[in-house]
N, C-alpha and C positions, 0 to 999 in steps of 0.2 A: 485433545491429545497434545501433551510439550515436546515440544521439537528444540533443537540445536543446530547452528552449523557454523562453523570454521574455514576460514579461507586463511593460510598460513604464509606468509610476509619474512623477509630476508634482511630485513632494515631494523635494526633497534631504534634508531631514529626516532619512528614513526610514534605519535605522539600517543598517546592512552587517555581516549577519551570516548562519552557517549555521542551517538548518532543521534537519536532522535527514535522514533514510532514508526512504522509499515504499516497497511492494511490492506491486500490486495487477494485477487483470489484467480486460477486459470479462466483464460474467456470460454473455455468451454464448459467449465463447472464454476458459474458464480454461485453457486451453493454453497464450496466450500473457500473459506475464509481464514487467511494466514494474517494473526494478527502478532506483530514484529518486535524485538525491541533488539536497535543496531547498535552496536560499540566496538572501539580498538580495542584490545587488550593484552599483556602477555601470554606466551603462550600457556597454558593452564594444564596441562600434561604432557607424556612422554610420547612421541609421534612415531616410534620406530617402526612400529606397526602399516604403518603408511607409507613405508620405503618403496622403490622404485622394483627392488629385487622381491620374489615371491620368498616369504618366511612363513614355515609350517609352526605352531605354537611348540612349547618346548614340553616335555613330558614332566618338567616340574609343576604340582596341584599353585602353587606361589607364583612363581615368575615365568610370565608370557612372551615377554621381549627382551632379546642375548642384548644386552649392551656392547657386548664385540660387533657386531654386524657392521653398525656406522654408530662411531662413538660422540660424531661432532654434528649430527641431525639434527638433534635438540638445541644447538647452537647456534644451526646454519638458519632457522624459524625460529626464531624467538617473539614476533608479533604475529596475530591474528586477528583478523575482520571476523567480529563473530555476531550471529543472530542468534535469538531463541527466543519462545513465546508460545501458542497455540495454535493448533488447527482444528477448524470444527468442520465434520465429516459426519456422516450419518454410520455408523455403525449396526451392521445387521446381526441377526443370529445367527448366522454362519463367519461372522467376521471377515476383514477387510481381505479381500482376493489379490493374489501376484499382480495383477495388475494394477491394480489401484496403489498398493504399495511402492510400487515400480513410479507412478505418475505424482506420488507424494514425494516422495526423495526427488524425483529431477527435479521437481518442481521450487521444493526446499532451496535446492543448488541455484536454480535459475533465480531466483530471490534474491539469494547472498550475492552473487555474480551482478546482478544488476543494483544491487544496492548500493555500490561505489559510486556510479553515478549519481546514482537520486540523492545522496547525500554529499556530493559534491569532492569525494579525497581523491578521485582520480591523478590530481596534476601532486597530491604527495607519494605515489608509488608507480613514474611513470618507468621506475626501472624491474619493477614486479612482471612485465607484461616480456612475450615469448618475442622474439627477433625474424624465428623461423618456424619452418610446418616441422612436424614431430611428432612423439607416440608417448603417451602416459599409462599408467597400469590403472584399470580401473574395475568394480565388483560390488557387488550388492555381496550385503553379510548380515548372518545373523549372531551380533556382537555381544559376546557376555563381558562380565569383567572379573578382574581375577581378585584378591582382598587386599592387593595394593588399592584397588581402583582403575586397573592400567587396561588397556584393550588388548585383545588378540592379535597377534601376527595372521596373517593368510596366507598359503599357500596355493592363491588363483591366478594364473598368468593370464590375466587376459589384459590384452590391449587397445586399448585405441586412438583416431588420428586425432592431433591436434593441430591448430591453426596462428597462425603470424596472430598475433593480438591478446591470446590467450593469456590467463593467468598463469607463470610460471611454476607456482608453489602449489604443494599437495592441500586436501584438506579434505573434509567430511561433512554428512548429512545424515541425522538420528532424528529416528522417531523413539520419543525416549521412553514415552508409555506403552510400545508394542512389545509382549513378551517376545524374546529371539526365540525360545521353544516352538510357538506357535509357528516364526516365521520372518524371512529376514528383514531387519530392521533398522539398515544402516547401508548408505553409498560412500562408499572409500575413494579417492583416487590420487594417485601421485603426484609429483615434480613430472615434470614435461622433460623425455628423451630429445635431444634435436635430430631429425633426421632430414636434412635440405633435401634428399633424392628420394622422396619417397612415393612409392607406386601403389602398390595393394598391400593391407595386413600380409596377406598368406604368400606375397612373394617377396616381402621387408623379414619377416617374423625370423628364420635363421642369423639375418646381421642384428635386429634386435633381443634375441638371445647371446649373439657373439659380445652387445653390448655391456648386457647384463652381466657374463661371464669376464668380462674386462672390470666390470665396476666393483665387481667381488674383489679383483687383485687390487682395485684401486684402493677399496677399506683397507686390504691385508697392507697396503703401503703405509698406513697410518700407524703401522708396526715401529715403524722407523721413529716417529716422533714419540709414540710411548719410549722407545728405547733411550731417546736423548733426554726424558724425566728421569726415566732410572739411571742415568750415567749423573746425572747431577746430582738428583738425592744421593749419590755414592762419593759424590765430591768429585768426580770426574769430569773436569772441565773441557778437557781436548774430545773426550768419547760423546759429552755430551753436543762439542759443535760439530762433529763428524755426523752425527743420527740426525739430528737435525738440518742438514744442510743437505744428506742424503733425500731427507724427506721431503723439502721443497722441490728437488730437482726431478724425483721418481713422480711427482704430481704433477708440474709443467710437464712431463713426456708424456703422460696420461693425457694430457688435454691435447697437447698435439695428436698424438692418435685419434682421439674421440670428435677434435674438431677438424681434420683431415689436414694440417696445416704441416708444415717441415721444422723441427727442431731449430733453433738458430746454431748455424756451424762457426759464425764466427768470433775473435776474438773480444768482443764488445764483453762490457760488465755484466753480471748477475741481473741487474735491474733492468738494463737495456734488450737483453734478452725476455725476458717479462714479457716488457711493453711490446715488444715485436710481436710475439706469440697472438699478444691482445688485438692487436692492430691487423693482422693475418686474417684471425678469424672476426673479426668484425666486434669487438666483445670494447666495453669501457676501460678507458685508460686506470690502472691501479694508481699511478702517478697521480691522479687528479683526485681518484677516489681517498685514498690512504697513502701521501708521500714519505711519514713517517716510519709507519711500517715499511712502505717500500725499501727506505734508504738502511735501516734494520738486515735486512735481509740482503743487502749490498753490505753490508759489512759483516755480517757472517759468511757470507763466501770469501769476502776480503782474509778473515780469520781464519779459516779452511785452508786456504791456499799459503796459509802464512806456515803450515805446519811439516811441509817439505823441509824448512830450515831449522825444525828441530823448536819451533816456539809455538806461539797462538798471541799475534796479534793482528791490528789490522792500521792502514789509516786511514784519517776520518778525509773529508772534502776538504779541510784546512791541508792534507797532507802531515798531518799530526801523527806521530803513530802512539798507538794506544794497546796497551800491555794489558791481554784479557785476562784477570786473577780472581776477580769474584763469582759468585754462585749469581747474584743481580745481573751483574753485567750477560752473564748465560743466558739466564731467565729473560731478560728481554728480547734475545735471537729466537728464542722459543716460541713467547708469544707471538711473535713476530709470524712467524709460519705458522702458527694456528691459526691467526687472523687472516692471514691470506687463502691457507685453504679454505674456512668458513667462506670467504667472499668467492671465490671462485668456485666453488662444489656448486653455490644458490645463481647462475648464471646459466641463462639458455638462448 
C-alpha cells in the first residue's frame, strides 16, 4: 500500500534535501513493515484545508478551498518533512477494519515525527517545536480530491491536547492506495492553539471555540492589507500607508489578546512596541529574526503619523527625512507587514 506524509515547517530556510531510507514496523505488528523514503521539500500543495478553523467544502463541483479563509497559510509553511513509500499489511476479503486503519495512520505520523531525529535536522528547526501546552484540530477523513488535485476542507471540530515540545505546524497522513468510498483514508491535523491554562477538552472547548471565532476576525483583518494593494494599484500612496499600517496594528492587538499580554500604552516607537509584545509573551525577538523588516515597519508608522501635517513622509535613523512619492517605496511598507504577519501567524 503507498503512503505519504507531511509535517509542514515555517522557515523557508530550511534547506531541500533527501534524508535518507526508513524500515521499521510497530513492536506489536512486526509483520507489518513501513518501508520509507525521507526528504525536505517545498510545500507541494495548497494547505487550506488543514486550517485550525473547521471549513465545510464549498458547493462548487471545482474548488474545495475559499482562498479568503487565510490567504497567507500557504505562505506561513512553505517547507515540509515529507515521507512516502510502502506499507506491506495482509489485506483480507473483508478488507482493512477502522481499526487497523486508525493504527496505520498514527503510526505513519509516529514515523514522520520521529524521523527528525533519526536523520539528525532537529538542531535545523529548533524554532518549529511548541513553547507551551495547547489544543490542535485533529480528524481522520475520507479524502477525495477535486480536478485541481486540491483536498477537501472539513468541517470536524474535534480537538485535541498538545504538549511543550510538540511540533508546532500542521500536517497529514494518507494511505494513498485506500479507496475514501470504502473508508477513511487520511489523518489531518493542524497548527497548535496555545492554551497555558488548560484543564479538560470539555471544560477548555467554549474558550477554544471563543478562540476560533477571534481568528475568523483575525483573517477578516487581513482585509486591511488587501486594501493597501488596492490603494496602490490605484496610485494611492497615503491610502495605501494608512491600510497598511492599519493592518499591522489590528494584528499586534490580536496577539495581545490571544497571548493574554497588555497592548503597550506607552509612547515608545512602532518597533519598540513589537518587541515588548514579544518579550511579554515569551515569543522570539523579531529584532534579531528580521531587523530589516522590522525597521520597515518603523518607518511606516513614522509615515502614518507624518500625515497629520498634511504629507507622507517619515525620517530615517540618520534623522534624514524622506519624501514618500513612489509606488516602490510603498511597496516595501507592504511587504514589510506581510512578512511580519507570515512570521508571527507560524509562532506558538
Amino acid at each position: 500500500m503507498k503512503v505519504q506524509a507531511f509535517q509542514f515547517f515555517s522557515r523557508c530556510s530550511i534547506p531541500t534535501t533527501k534524508l535518507g531510507k526508513r524500515e521499521i514496523s510497530p513492536k506489536q505488528h512486526p509483520e507489518i513493515k513501513y518501508r520509507l523514503n525521507i526528504g525536505i521539500e517545498d510545500k507541494p500543495f495548497e494547505i487550506n484545508f488543514v486550517q485550525v478553523i473547521p471549513s465545510a467544502p464549498s458547493i462548487g463541483a471545482a474548488q474545495y478551498v475559499d482562498p479568503e479563509v487565510d490567504v497567507y497559510m500557504t505562505r506561513r509553511w512553505p517547507k515540509c518533512l515529507k515521507i512516502e513509500g510502502t506499507i506491506d499489511v495482509l489485506v483480507t476479503s473483508g478488507g482493512l477494519s477502522v481499526e487497523v486503519i486508525t493504527q496505520l495512520l498514527t503510526f505513519l505520523r509516529l514515523c514522520l515525527w520521529t524521523s527528525i531525529n533519526v536523520t539528525g535536522i532537529s538542531n535545523l528547526i529548533q524554532d518549529q517545536y511548541s513553547r507551551t501546552i495547547g489544543y490542535r484540530r485533529e480528524y481522520f477523513d475520507k479524502q477525495i480530491f477535486d480536478i485541481s488535485g486540491n483536498r477537501r476542507p472539513n468541517s470536524k471540530g474535534c480537538y485535541v491536547p498538545t504538549e511543550v515540545g510538540e511540533l508546532i505546524g500542521p500536517g497529514l497522513a494518507s494511505l494513498i492506495d485506500l479507496d475514501p468510498f470504502d473508508n477513511f483514508n487520511e489523518l489531518v491535523w493542524s497548527s497548535i492553539i496555545p492554551f497555558p491554562n488548560r484543564s479538560s477538552l470539555a471544560a477548555d472547548l467554549p474558550r477554544i471555540r471563543e478562540i476560533s471565532a477571534a481568528i475568523r476576525k483575525h483573517y477578516n483583518s487581513y482585509n486591511e492589507l488587501a486594501d493597501a494593494n488596492h490603494h496602490l494599484s490605484d496610485s494611492d500612496l497615503k491610502g495605501a500607508v494608512r491600510s497598511a499600517a492599519s493592518a499591522i496594528d489590528a494584528i499586534l492587538r490580536y496577539y495581545c489578546e490571544l497571548w493574554n499580554v497588555s497592548f503597550p500604552k506607552t509612547n515608545k516607537s512602532f518597533d519598540e512596541k513589537i518587541e515588548d509584545v514579544l518579550l511579554s509573551a515569551r515569543k522570539p525577538s523579531y529584532r534579531v529574526m528580521d531587523p530589516n523588516n522590522l525597521q520597515n515597519i518603523l518607518y511606516l508608522y513614522r509615515c502614518r503619523n507624518s500625515m497629520h501635517e498634511g504629507d507622507c513622509y517619515y525620517n530615517n535613523d540618520s534623522e534624514q527625512r524622506i519624501v514618500v512619492r513612489s509606488k516602490i517605496q510603498v511597496q516595501d511598507f507592504i511587504s514589510a507587514v506581510e512578512n511580519f504577519i507570515i512570521w508571527i501567524d507560524s509562532l506558538v
